[in-house]
Backbone as CSV, one residue per row, in Angstrom:
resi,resn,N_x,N_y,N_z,CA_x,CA_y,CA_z,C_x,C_y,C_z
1,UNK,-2.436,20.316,26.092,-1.760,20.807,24.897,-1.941,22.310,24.774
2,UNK,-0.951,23.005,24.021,-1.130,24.552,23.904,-1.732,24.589,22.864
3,UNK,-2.580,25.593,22.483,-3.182,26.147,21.760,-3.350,27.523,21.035
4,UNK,-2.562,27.323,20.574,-1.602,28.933,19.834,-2.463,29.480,18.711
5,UNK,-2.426,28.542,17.918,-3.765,28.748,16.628,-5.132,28.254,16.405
6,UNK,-5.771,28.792,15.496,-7.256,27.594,15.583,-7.020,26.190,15.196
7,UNK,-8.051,25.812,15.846,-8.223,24.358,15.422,-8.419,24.585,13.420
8,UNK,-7.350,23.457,13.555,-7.441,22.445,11.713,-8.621,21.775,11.233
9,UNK,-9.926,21.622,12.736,-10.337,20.098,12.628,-11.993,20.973,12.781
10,UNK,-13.019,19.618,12.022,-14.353,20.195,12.966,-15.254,20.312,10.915
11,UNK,-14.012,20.760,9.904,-13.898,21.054,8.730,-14.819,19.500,7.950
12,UNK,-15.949,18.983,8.360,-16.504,17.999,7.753,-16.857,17.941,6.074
13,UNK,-17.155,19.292,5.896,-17.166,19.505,4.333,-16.287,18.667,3.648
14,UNK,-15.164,19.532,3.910,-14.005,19.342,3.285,-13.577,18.015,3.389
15,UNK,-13.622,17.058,4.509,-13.453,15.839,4.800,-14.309,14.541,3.599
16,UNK,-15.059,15.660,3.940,-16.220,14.851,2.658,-15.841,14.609,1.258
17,UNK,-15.281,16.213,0.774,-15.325,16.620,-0.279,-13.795,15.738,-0.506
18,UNK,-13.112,15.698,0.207,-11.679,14.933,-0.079,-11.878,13.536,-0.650
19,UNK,-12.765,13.065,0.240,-13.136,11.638,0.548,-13.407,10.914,-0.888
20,UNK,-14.896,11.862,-1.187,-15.298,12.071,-2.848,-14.661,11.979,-4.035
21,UNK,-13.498,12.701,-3.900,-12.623,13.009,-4.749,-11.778,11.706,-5.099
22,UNK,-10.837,11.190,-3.881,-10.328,10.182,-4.098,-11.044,8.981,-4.027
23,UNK,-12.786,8.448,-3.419,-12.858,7.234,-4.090,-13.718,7.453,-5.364
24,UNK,-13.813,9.150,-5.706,-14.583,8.647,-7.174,-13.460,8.524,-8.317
25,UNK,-12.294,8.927,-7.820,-10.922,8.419,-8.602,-10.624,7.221,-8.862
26,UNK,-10.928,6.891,-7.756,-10.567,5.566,-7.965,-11.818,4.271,-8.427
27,UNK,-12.763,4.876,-8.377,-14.101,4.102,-8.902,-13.556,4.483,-10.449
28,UNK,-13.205,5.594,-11.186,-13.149,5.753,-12.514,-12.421,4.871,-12.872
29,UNK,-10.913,4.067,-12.414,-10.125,3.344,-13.139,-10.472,2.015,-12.362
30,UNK,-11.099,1.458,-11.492,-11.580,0.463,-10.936,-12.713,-0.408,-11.465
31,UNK,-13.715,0.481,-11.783,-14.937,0.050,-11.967,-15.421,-0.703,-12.183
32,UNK,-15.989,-1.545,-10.580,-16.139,-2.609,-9.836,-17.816,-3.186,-10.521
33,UNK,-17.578,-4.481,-11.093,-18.468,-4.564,-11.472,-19.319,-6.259,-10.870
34,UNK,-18.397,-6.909,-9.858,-18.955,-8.426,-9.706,-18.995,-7.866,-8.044
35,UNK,-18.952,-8.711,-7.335,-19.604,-8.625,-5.496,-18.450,-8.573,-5.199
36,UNK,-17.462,-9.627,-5.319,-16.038,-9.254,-4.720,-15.140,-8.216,-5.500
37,UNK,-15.492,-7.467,-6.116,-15.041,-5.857,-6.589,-15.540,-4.757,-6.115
38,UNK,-17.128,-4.937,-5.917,-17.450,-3.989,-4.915,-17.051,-4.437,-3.359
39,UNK,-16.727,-5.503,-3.028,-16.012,-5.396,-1.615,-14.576,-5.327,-1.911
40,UNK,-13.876,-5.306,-3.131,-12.459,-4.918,-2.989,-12.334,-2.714,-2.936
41,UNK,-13.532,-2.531,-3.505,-13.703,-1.161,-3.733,-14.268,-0.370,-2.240
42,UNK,-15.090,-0.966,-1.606,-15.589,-0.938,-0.508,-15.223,-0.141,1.272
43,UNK,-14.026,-1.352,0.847,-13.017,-1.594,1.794,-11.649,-0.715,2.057
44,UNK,-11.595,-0.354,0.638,-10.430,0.860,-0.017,-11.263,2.255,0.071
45,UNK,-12.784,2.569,0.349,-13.510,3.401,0.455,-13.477,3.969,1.660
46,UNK,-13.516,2.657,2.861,-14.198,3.104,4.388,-12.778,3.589,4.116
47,UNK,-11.128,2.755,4.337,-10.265,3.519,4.997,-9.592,5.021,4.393
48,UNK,-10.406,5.371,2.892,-10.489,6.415,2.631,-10.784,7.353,3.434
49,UNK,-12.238,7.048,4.133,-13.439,8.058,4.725,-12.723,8.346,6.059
50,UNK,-12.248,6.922,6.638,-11.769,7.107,7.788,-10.684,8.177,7.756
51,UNK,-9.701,7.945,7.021,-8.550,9.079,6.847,-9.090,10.340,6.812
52,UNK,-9.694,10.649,6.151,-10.026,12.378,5.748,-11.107,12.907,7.209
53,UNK,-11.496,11.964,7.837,-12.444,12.482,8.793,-11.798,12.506,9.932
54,UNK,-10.317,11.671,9.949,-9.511,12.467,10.984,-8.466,13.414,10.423
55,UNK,-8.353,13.291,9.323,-7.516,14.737,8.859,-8.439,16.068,8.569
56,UNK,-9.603,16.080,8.489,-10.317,17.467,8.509,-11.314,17.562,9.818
57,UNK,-11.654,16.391,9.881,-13.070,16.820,10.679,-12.714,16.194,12.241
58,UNK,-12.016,15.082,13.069,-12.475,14.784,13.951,-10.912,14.235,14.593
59,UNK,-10.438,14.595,15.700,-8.764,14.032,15.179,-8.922,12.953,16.583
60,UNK,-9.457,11.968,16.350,-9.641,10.727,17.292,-8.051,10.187,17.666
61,UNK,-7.587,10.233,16.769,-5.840,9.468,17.082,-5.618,10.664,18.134
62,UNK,-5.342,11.675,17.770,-4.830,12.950,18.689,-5.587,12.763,19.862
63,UNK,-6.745,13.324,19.893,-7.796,12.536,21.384,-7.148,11.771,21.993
64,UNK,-6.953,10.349,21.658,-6.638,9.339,22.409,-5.301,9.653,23.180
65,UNK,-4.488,9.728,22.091,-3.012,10.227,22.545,-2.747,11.431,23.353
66,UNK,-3.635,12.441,23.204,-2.977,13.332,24.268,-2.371,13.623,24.836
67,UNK,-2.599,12.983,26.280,-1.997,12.795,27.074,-0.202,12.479,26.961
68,UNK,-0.073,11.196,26.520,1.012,10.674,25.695,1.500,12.209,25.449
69,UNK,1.074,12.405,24.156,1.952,13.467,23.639,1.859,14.863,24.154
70,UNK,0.965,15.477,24.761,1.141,16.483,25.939,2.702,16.635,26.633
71,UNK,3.048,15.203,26.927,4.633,15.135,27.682,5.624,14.917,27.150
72,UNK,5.408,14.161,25.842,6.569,14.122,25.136,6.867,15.575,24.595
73,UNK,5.549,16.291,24.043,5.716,17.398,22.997,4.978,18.585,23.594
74,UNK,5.441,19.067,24.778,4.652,20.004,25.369,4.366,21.381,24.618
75,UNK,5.745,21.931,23.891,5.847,22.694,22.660,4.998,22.818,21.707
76,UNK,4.091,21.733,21.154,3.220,21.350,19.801,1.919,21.564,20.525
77,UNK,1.651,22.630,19.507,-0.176,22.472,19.580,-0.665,21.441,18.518
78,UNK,-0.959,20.325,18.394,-1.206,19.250,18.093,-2.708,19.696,17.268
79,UNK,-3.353,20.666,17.473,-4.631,21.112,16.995,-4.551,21.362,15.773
80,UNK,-3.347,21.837,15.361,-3.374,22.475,14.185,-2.875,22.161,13.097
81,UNK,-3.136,21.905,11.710,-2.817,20.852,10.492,-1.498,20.362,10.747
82,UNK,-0.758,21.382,10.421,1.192,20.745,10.120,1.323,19.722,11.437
83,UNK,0.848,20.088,12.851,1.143,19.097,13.710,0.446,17.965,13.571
84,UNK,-0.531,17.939,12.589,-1.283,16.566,12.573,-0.519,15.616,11.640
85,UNK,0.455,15.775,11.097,1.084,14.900,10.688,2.023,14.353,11.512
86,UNK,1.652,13.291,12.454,2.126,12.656,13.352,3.839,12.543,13.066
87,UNK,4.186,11.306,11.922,5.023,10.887,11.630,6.360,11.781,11.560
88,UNK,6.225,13.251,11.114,6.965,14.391,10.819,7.566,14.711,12.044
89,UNK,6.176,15.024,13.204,7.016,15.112,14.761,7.563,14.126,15.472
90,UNK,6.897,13.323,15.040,7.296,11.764,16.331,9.140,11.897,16.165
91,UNK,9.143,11.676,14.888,10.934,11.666,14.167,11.640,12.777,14.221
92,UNK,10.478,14.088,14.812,11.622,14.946,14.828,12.302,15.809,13.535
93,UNK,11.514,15.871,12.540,11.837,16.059,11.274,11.569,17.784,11.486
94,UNK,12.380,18.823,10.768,12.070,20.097,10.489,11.497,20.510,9.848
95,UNK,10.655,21.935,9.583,10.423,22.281,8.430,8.676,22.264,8.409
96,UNK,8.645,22.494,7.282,7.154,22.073,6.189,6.783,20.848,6.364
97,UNK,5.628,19.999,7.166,5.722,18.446,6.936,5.583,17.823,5.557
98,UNK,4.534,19.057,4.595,4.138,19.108,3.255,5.111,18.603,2.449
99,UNK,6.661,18.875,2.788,8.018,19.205,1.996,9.193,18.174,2.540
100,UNK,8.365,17.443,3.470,9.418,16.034,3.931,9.747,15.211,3.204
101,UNK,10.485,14.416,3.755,11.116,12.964,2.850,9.313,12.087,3.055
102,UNK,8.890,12.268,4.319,7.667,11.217,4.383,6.519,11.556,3.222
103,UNK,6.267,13.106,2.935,5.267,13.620,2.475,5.853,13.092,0.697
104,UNK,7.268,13.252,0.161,7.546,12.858,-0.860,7.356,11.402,-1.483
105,UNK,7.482,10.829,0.029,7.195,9.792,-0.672,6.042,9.011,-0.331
106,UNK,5.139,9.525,0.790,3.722,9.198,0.115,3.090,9.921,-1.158
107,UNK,3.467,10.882,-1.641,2.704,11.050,-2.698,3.365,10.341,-4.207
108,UNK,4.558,9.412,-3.801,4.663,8.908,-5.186,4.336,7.504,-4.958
109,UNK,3.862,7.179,-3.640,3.360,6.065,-3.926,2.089,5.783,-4.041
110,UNK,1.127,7.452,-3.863,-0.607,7.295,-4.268,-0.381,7.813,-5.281
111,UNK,0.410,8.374,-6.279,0.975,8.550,-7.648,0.753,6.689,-8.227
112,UNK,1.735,6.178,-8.047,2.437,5.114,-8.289,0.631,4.183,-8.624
113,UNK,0.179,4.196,-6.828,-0.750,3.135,-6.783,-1.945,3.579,-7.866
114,UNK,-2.215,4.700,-8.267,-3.480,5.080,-8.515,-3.040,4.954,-10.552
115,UNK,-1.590,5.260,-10.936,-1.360,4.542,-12.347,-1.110,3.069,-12.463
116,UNK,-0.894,2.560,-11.819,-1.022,0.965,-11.752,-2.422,0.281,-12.031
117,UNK,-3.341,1.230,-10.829,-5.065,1.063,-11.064,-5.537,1.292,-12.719
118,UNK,-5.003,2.195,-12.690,-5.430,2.634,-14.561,-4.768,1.493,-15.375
119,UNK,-3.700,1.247,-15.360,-3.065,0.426,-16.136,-3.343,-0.864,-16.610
120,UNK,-3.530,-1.153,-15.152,-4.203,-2.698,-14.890,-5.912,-2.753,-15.637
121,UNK,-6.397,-1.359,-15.441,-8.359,-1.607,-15.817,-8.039,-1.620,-17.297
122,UNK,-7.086,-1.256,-17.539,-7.742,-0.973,-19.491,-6.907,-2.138,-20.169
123,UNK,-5.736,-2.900,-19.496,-5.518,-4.398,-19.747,-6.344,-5.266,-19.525
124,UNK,-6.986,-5.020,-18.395,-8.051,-6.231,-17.639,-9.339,-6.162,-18.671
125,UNK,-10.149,-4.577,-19.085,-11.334,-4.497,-19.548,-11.105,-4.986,-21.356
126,UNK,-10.009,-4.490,-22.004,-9.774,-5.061,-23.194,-9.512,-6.829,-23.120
127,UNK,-9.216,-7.431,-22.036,-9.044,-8.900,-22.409,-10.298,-9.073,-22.137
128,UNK,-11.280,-8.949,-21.147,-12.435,-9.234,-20.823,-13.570,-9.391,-22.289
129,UNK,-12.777,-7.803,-22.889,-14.171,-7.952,-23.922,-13.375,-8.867,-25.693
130,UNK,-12.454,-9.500,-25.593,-11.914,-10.480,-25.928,-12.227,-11.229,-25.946
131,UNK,-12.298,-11.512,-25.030,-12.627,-12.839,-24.063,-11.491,-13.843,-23.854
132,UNK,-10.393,-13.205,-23.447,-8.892,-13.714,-23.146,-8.413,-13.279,-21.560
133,UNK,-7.564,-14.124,-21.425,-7.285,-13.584,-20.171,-6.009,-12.600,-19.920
134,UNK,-6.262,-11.799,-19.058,-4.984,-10.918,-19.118,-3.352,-10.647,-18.660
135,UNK,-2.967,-10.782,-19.524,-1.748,-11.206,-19.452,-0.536,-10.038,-19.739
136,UNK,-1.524,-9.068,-20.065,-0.385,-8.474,-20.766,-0.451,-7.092,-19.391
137,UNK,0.503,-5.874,-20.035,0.771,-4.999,-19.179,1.294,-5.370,-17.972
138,UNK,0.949,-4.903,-16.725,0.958,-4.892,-15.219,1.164,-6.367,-14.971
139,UNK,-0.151,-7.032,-16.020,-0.231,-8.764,-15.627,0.278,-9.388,-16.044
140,UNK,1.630,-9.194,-16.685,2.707,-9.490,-16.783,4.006,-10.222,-16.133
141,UNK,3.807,-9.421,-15.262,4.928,-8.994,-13.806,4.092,-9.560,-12.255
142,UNK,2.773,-9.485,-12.587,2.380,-9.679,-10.858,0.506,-10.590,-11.697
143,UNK,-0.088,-10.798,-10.507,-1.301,-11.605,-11.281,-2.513,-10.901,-10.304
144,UNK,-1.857,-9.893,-9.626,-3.149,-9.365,-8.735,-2.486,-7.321,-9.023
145,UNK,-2.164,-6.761,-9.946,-2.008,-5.642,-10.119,-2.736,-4.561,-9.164
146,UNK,-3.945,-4.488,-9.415,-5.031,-4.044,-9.012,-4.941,-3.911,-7.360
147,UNK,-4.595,-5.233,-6.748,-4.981,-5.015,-5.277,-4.000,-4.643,-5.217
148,UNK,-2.882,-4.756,-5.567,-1.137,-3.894,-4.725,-1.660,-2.628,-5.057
149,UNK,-2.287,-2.084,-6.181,-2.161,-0.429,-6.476,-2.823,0.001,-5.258
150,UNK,-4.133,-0.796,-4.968,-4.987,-0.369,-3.494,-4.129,-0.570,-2.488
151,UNK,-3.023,-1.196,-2.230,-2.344,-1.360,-0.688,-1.414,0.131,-1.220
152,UNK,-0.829,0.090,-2.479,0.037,1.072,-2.643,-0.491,2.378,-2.070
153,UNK,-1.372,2.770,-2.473,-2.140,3.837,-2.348,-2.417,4.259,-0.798
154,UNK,-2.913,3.338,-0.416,-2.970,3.563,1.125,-1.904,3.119,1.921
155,UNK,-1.184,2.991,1.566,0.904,2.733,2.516,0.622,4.113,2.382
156,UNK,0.956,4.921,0.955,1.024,6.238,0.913,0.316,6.831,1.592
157,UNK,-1.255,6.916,1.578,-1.530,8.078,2.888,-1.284,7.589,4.503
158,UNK,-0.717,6.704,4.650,-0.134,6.109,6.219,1.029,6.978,5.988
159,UNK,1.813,6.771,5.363,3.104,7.819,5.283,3.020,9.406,5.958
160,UNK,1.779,9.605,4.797,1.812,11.035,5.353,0.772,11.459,6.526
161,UNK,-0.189,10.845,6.656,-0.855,11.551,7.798,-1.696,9.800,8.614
162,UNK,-0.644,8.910,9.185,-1.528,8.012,9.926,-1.973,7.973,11.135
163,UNK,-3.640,7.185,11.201,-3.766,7.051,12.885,-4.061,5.837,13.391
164,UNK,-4.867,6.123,14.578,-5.213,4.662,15.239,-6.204,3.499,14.030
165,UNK,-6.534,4.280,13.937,-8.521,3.558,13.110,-7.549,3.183,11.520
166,UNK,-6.278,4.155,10.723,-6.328,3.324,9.329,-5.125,2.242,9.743
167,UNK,-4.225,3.035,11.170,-3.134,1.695,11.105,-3.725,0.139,11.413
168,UNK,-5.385,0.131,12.054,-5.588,-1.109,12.345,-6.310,-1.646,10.933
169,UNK,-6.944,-0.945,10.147,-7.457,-0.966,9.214,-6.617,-2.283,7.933
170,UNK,-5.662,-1.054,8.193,-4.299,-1.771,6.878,-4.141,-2.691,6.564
171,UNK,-3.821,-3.582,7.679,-3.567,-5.136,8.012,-4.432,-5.593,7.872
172,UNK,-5.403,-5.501,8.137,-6.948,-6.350,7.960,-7.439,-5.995,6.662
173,UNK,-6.865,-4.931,5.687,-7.331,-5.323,4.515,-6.007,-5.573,3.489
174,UNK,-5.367,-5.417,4.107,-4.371,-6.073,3.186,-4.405,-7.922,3.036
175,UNK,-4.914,-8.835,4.404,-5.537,-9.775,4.474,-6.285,-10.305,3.953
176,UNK,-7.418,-8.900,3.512,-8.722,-9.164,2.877,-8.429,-9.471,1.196
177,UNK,-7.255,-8.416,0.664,-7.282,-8.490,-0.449,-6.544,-9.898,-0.919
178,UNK,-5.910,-10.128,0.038,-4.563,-11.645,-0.021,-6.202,-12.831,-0.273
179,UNK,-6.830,-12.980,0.189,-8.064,-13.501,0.848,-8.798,-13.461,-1.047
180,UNK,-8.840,-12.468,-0.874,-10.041,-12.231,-2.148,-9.111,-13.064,-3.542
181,UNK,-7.588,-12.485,-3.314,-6.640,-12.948,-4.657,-6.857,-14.745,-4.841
182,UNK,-6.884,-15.014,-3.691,-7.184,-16.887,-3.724,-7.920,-17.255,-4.431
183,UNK,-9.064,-16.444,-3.844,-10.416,-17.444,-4.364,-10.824,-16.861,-5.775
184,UNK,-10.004,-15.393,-6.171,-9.947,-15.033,-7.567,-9.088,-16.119,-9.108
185,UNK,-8.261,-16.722,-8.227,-6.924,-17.505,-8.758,-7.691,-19.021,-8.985
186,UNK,-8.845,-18.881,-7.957,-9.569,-20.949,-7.610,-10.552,-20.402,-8.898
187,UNK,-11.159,-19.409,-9.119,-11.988,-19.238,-10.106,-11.108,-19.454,-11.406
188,UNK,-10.631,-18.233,-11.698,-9.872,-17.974,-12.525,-9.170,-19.500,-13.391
189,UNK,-8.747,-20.830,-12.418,-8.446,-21.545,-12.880,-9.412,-22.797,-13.491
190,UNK,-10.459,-22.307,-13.054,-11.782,-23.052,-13.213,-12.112,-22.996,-14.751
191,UNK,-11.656,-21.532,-15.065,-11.980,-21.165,-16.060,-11.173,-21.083,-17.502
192,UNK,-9.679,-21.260,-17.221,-8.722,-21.071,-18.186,-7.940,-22.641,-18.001
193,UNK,-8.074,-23.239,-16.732,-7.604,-24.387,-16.857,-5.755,-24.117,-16.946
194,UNK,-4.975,-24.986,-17.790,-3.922,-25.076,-18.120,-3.569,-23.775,-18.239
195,UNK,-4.313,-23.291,-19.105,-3.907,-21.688,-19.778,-3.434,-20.910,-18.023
196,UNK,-4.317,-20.966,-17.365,-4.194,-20.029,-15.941,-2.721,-20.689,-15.030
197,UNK,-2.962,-22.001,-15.270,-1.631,-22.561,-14.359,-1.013,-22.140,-14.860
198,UNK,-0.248,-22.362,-16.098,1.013,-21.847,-16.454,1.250,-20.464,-16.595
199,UNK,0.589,-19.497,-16.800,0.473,-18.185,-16.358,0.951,-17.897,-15.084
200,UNK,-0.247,-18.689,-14.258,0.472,-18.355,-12.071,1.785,-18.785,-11.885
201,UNK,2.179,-20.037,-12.464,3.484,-20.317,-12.503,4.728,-20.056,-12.675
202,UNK,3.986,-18.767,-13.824,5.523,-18.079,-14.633,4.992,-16.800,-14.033
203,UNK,4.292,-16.837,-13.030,4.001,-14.814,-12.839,3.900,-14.814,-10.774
204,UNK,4.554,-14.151,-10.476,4.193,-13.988,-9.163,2.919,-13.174,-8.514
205,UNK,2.332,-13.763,-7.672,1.371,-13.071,-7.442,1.138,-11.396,-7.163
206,UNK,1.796,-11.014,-6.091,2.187,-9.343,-5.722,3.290,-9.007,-5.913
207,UNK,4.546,-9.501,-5.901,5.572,-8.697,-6.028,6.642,-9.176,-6.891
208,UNK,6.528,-8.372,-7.908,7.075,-8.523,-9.395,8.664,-9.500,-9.439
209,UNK,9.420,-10.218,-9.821,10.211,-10.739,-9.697,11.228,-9.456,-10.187
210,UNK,12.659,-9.791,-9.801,13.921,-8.625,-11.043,13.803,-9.768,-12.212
211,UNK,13.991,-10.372,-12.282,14.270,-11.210,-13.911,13.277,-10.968,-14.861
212,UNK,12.323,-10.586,-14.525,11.158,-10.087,-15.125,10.878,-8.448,-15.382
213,UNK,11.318,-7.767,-14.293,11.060,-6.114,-14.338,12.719,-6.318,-15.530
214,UNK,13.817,-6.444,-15.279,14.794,-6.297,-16.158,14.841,-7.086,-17.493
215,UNK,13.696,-8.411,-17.509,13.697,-8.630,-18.524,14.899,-9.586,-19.564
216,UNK,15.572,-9.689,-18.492,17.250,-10.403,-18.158,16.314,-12.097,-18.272
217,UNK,15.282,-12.790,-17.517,15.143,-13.785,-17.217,14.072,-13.931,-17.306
218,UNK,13.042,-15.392,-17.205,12.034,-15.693,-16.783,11.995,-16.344,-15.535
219,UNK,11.077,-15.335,-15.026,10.971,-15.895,-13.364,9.562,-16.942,-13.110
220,UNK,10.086,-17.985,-12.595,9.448,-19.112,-11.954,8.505,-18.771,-10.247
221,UNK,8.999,-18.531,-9.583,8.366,-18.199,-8.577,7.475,-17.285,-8.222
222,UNK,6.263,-17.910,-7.145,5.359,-17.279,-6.873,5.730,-16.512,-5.337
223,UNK,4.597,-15.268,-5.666,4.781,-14.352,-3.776,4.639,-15.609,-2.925
């Protein structure tokens, strides 16, 4: 690869300091308080850490690929930030990668995921100290709010800057959270009985019905 400018990478501080930032963000509207919350929080942490430590400090995807992209992109010094947004060159896109269609719309969907997180904690923490179950807001429309905002959130930084270590990541916790929603739903019904069935019944699990977002209908079906 050519090497025109300094290296982007090596910057561990900053990797850190990123890292920090977004899972103590997300610990503020999360705040994981049973074993399977700290492993839903956990899990949304490592592929945090992982991201920022190949976007500042260590660029392992680039490493691997090299070669690969040495021949496709002999032109690109690959060392240096703007080329580390894979997705921007692979497609061939012009410009600012900062200022792409990809970069726009990962940031409205770690926008998106990270007000959903809020939305969902202060519905969830007011029924809790109720002692009702939550139904209202977000849990309305879907019965696992919370874990889509965490997949939301991280689709979005795959958008804008993905590699080897979060694309394998993704899938295996998007699994995890499908995984965790079950045995949240086997509790959950343990506990509300009737009240919870007919709730799951009239609410889909992850992805909101239209008869429901428009408000036109009541939707029957589950994800």
């Amino acid at each position: 690869m050519n090497h025109t400018e300094e290296s982007a990478y090596g910057f561990w501080g900053i990797a850190i300091i990123n890292s920090l930032i977004f899972i103590c963000f997300a610990f503020s509207y999360f705040k994981p308080q049973t074993k399977r919350d700290w492993r839903t929080f956990g899990t949304f942490s490592a592929f945090i850490f992982a991201l920022f430590a190949e976007m500042y400090g260590f660029p392992l995807s680039i490493y691997l690929l090299s070669g690969w992209l040495s021949q496709k992109f002999p032109q690109v010094d690959f060392l240096t930030h703007d080329s580390g947004h894979l997705l921007h060159t692979l497609l061939g896109l012009k410009g600012d990668p900062h200022f792409d269609v990809l970069h726009i719309l990962s940031g409205l969907l770690i926008v998106a995921g990270f007000l959903l997180l809020s939305m969902s904690w202060q519905v969830l923490y007011k029924a809790q100290q109720l002692k009702k179950l939550a139904v209202e807001g977000p849990y309305q429309y879907i019965r696992h709010p919370q874990y889509v905002a965490f997949v939301l959130v991280m689709l979005g930084f795959l958008f804008q800057w993905p590699t080897l270590v979060t694309l394998i990541m993704f899938p295996i916790l998007v699994w995890t959270y499908i995984r965790l929603s079950i045995r949240e739903e086997n509790e959950m019904e343990k506990e509300w009985g009737d009240s919870y069935r007919k709730y799951a019944s009239e609410t889909p699990r992850f992805f909101p019905s239209l008869g429901k977002l428009t408000g036109s209908s009541q939707a029957h079906s589950k994800a």
